[in-house]
VOZALO-834759 format. One record per residue (C-alpha): residue number from 1; x, y, z. Coordinates in nm, 4 decimals. Each point is the difference from the previous one (the first is absolute). Last residue first. Layout:
N
NUM	X	Y	Z
...
//
This chain:
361
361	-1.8582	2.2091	-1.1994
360	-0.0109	-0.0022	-0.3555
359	-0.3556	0.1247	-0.2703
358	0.1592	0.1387	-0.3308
357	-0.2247	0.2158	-0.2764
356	0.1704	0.0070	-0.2784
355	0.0275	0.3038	-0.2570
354	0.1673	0.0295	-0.3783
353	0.0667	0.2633	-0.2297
352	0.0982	-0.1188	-0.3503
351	0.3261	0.0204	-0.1549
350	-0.0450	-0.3458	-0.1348
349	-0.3172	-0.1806	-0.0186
348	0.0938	-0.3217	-0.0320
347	0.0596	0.0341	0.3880
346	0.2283	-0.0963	0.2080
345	0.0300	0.0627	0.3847
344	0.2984	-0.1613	0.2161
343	-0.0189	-0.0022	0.3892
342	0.2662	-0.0307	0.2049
341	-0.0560	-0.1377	0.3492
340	0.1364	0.1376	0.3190
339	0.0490	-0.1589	0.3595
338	-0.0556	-0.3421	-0.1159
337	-0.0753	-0.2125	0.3046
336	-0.3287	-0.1830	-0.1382
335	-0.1997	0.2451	-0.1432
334	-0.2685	-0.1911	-0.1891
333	-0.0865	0.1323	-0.3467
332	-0.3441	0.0548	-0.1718
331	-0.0330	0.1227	-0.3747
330	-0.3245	0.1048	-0.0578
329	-0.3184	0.0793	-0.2462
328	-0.3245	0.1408	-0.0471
327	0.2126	0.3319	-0.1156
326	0.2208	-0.2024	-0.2697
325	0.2994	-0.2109	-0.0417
324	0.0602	-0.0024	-0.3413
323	0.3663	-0.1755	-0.0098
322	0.0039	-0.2853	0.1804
321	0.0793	0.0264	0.3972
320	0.2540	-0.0526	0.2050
319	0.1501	-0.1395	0.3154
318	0.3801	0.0232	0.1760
317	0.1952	-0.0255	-0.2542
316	0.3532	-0.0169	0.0998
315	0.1813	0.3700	-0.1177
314	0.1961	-0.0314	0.3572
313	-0.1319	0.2870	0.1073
312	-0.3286	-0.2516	-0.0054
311	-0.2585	0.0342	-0.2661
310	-0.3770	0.0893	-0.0703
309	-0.0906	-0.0109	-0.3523
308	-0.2764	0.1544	-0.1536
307	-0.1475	0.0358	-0.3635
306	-0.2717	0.3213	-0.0272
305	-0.2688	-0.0276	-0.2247
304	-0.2143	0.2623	0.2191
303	-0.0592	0.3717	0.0695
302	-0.3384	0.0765	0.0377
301	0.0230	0.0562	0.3478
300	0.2709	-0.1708	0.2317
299	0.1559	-0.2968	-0.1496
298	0.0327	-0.2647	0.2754
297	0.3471	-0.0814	0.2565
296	-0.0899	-0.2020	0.3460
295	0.2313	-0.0406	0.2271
294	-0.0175	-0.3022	0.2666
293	0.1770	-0.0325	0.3312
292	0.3532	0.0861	0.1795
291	0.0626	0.3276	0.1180
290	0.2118	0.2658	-0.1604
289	-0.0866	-0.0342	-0.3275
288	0.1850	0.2858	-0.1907
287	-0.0876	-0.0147	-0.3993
286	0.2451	0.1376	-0.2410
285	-0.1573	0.0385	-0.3433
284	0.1645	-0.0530	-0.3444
283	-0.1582	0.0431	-0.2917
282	0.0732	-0.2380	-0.3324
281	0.2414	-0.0021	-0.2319
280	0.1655	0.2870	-0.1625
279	-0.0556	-0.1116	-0.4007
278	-0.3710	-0.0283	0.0850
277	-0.0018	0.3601	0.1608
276	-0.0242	0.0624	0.3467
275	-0.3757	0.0274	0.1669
274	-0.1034	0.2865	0.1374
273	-0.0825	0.0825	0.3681
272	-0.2156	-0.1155	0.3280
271	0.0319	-0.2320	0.2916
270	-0.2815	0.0351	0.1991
269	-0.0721	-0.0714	0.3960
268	-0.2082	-0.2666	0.2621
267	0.0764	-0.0800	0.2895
266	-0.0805	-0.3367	0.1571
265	-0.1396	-0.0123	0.3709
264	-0.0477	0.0637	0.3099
263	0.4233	-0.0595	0.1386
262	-0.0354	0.0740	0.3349
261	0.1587	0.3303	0.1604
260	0.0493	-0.0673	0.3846
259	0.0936	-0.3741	-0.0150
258	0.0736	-0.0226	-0.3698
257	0.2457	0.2593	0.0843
256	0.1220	-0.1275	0.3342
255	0.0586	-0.3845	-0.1474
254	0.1715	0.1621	-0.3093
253	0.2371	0.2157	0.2423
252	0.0429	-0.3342	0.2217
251	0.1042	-0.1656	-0.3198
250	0.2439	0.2690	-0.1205
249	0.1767	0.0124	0.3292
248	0.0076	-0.3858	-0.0312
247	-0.2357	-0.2587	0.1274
246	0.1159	-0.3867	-0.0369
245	-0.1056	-0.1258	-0.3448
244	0.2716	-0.0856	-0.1188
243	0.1071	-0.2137	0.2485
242	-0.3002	-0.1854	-0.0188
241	-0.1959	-0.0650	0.2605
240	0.1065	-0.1137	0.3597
239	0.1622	0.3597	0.1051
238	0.1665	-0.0843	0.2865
237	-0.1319	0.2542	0.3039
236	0.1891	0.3204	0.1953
235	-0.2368	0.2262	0.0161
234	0.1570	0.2517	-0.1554
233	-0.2192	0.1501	-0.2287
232	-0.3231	-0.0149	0.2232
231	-0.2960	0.1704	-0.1742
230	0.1557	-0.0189	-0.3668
229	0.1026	-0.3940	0.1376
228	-0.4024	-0.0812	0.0553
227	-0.0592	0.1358	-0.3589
226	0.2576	-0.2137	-0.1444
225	-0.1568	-0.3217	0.1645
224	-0.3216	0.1075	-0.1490
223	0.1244	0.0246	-0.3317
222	0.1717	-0.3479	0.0724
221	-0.2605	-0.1719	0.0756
220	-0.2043	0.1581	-0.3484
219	0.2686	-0.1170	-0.1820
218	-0.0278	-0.3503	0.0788
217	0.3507	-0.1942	0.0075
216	-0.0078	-0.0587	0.3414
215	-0.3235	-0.1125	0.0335
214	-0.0312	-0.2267	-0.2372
213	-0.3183	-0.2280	0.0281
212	-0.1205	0.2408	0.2851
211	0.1176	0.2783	-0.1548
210	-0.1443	-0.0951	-0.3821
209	-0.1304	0.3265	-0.1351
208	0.3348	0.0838	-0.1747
207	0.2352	-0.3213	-0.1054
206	0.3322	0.2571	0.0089
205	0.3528	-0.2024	-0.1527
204	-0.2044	-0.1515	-0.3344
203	0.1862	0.2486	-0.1810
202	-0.3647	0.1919	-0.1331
201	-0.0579	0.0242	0.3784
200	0.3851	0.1359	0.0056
199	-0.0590	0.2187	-0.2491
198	-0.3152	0.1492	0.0999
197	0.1332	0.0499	0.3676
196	0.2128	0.2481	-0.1163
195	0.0762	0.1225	0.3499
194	-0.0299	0.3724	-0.1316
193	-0.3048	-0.0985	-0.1810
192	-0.1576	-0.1889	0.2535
191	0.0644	0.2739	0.2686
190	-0.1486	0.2712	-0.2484
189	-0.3247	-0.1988	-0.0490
188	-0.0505	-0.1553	0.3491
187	0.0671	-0.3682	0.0513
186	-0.1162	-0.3213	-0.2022
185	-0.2385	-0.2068	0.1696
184	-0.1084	0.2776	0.2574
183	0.0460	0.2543	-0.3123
182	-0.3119	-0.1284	-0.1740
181	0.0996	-0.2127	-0.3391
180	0.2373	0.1694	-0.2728
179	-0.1283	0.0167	-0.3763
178	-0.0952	0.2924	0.1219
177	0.1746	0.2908	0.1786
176	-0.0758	-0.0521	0.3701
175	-0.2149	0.1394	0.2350
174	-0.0108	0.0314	0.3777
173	-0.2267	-0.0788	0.3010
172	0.0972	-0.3533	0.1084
171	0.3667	0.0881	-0.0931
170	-0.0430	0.2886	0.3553
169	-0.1481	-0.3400	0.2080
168	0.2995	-0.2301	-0.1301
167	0.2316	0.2685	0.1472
166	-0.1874	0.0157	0.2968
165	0.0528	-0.3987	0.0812
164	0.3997	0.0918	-0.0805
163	-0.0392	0.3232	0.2898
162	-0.2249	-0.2512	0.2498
161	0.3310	-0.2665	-0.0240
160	0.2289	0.2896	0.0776
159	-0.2117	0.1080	0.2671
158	-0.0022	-0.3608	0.1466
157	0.3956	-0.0373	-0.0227
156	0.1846	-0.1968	-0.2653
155	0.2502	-0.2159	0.1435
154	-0.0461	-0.2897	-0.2490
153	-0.2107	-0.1788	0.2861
152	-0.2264	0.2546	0.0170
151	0.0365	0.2876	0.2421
150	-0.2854	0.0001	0.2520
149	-0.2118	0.2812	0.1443
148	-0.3231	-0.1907	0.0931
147	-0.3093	0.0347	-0.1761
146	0.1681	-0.1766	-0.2929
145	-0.2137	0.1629	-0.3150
144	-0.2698	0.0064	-0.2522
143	0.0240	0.2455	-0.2543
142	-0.3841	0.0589	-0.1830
141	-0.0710	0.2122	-0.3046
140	-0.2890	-0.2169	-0.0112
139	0.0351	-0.1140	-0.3584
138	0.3827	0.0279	0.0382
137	0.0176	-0.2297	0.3013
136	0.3725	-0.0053	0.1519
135	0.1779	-0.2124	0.2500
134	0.2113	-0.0114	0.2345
133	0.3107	-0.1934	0.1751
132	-0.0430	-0.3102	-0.2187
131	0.1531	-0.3123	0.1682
130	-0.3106	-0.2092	-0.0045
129	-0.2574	0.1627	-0.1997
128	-0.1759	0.2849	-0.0141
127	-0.3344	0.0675	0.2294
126	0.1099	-0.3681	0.1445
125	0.3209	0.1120	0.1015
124	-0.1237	0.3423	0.1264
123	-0.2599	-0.0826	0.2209
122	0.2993	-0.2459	0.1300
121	0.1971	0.3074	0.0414
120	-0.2889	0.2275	0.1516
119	-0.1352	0.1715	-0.2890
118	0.0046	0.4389	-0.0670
117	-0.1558	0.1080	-0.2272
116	0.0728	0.2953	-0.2436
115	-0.2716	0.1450	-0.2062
114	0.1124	0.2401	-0.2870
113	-0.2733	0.2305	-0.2515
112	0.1630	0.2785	0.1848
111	0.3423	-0.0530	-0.1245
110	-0.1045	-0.0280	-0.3270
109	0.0032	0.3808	-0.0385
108	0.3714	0.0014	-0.0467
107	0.2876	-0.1562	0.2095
106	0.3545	0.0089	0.1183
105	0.0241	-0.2048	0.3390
104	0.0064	0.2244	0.3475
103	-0.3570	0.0414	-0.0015
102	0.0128	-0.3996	0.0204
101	0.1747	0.0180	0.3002
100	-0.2410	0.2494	0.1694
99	-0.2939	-0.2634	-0.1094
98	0.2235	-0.2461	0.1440
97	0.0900	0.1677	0.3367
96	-0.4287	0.1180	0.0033
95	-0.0523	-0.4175	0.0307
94	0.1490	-0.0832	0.2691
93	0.0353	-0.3842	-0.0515
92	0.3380	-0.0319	0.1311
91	-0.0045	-0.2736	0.2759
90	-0.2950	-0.2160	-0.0957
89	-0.1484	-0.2235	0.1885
88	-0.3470	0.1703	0.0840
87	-0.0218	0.2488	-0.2340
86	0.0851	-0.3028	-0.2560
85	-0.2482	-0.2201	0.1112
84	-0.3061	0.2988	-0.1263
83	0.1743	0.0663	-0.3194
82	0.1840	0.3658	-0.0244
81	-0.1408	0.1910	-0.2741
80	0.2013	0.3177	-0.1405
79	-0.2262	0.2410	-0.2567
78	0.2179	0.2352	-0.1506
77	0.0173	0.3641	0.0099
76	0.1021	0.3379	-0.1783
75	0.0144	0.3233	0.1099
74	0.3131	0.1060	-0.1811
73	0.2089	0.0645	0.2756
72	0.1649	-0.3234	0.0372
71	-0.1699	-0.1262	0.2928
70	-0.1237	-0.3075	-0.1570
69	-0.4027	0.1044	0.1448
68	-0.1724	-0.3361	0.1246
67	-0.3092	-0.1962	-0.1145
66	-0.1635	-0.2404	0.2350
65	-0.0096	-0.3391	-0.1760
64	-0.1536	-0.2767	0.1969
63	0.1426	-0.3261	0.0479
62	-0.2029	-0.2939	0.1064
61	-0.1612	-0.0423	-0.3686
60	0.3780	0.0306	-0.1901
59	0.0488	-0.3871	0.2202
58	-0.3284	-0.1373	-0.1725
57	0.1224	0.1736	-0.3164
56	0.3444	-0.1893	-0.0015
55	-0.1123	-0.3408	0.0686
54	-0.3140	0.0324	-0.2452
53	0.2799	0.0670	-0.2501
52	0.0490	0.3817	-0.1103
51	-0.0049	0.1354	-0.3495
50	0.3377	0.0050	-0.1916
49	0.3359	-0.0589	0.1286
48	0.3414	0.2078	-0.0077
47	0.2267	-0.2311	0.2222
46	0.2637	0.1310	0.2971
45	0.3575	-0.0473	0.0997
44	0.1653	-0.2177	-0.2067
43	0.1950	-0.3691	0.1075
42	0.2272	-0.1578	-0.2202
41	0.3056	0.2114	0.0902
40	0.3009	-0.0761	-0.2357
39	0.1176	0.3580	-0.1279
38	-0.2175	-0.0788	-0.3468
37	-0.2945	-0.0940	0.1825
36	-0.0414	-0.4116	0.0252
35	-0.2587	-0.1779	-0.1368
34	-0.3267	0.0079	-0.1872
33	-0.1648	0.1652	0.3331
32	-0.2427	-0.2776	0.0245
31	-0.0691	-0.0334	0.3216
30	0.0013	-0.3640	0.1746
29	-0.2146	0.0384	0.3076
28	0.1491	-0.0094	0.3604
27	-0.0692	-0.2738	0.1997
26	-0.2032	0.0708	0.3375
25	0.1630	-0.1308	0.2804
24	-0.1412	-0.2845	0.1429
23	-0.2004	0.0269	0.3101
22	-0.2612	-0.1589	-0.1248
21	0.0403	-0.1483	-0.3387
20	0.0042	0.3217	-0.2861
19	-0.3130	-0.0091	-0.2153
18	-0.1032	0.3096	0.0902
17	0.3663	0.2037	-0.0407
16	0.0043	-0.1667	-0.3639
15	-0.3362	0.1336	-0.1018
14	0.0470	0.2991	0.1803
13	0.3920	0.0408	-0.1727
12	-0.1497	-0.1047	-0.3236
11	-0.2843	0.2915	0.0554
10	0.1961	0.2516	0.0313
9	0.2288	-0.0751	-0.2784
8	-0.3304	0.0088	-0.2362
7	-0.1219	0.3038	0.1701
6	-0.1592	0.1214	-0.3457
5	0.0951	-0.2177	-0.3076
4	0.3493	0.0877	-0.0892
3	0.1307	0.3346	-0.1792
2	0.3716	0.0805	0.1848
1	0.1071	0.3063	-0.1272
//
């Protein structure tokens, strides 16, 4: 996600379009995209910015939003505003065919929280910067779009540019397992995890939270390019992040899940027994960790002086604590593409029952 001061692209290319000699054309501003995509292009689609410029609220003020049903059975509608020059000039500004389209999109209750509206291209360009085909306001819950049915110059069409800007709008209203930041920097919970987007931020190949610096290596970009290819599949685009990254069965599953059945929090459960004797070693639990973020182990109860150690299947140790760990205490972990950890409980107190209380996501 692209996090620059509000309408700061839009106003370089008003700045720059101003100062332009008469009857020169205007020159385009220098973006800083950080470089190429991975398949070559240099040029994306949309930015994620934060509260509207002066620019950009002094165009939202000639477009009123009249709310509209998506047609999906559900009842549901969003609010569509078309700005006063664009339903003039503009050819496909009908705003119940985007409200339809976006019933058409997977989506939970955020759907009615959306406003789309609709900019006449040069509305557009200084709404979001030269070259961007949309853009998205999280605070406002706000896509702003090409009034006109256009493909971009990548080949994308408008409705598959509207389905990436809607992705962005379902991260803006999901969770993710701390340490991670909001899912428009980072992705949804399951997607992440499946996409291991941990590793590769921890790699140095994913710079989250920094689209407009590094677009195509932003997470959250590409989450929302993956949930524009679960509406169209074969639509027939390069995939410009990185290959790794390009949506899978298993991604588009993770992407419908998190969609329809968001991830709200960490769940907690006990591990219970006895203790083996000195002589045996310690106890041995198998934890599952499905998704990526932190687990928490404590002592549940009274029982305490426990030693842990958290380790790959690999036997690497992972983290630990000294022996005595008690109650007030605990021994965080950060999931990070392990599927399974072992966990190994000793005790001086040998033979003894023993309880933890674990918190995963």
């Amino acid at each position: 996600m692209s996090k620059r001061p509000a309408g700061a692209l839009a106003g370089m290319a008003m700045v720059l379009v101003l100062a332009a000699p008469v009857g020169a054309a205007p020159v385009a501003p220098a973006l800083p995209w950080g470089g190429p995509g991975v398949a070559g292009h240099t040029s994306p689609r949309d930015v994620v910015l934060g509260s509207p410029a002066r620019l950009s609220a002094r165009i939202a003020a000639t477009a009123p939003a009249v709310r509209y049903p998506i047609e999906d059975g559900s009842g549901a509608t969003i609010a569509v505003a078309v700005t006063a020059a664009c339903a003039v000039a503009c050819q496909a500004a009908d705003p119940q065919r985007v409200a339809s389209f976006v019933g058409t999109l997977i989506h939970g209750p955020e759907v009615e929280l959306l406003t789309v509206q609709l900019n006449t291209p040069s509305q557009l360009e200084f709404e979001c910067g030269y070259g961007a085909q949309a853009c998205y306001y999280p605070s406002q819950n706000r896509i702003v779009l090409n009034g006109n049915d256009e493909a971009a110059p990548d080949g994308a069409s408008r409705d598959f540019v509207l389905a990436h800007e809607y992705g962005h709008h379902v991260a803006r209203h999901r969770r993710n397992p701390p340490p991670f930041p909001s899912p428009l920097d980072w992705g949804t919970a399951r997607w992440a995890s499946h996409e291991q987007v941990c590793q590769s931020s921890r790699a140095g190949r994913l710079f989250p939270g920094t689209g407009g610096l590094r677009y195509f290596r932003d997470p959250g970009e590409a989450f929302a390019e993956a949930f524009a290819y679960n509406r169209f599949p074969e639509n027939g685009l390069r995939w410009r992040w990185l290959p790794e990254l390009e949506p899978d069965a298993a991604a588009l599953q993770a992407i419908r899940e998190d969609t329809l059945d968001p991830w709200l929090g960490r769940r907690g459960t006990r591990l219970a027994g006895r203790l083996r004797g000195r002589r045996a070693g310690p106890t041995v639990r198998r934890l599952r960790t499905p998704l990526d973020g932190m687990v928490s182990l404590r002592p549940a109860g009274r029982h305490r002086g426990y030693g842990l150690r958290l380790t790959n299947r690999a036997g690497r140790i992972l983290r630990s604590s000294s022996d005595g760990l008690n109650s007030g205490s605990r021994l965080n972990f950060t999931v990070c593409g392990q599927a399974s950890l072992r966990l190994a409980i000793s005790s001086r107190r040998a033979g003894a029952p023993y309880r933890l209380e674990v918190q995963r996501p």
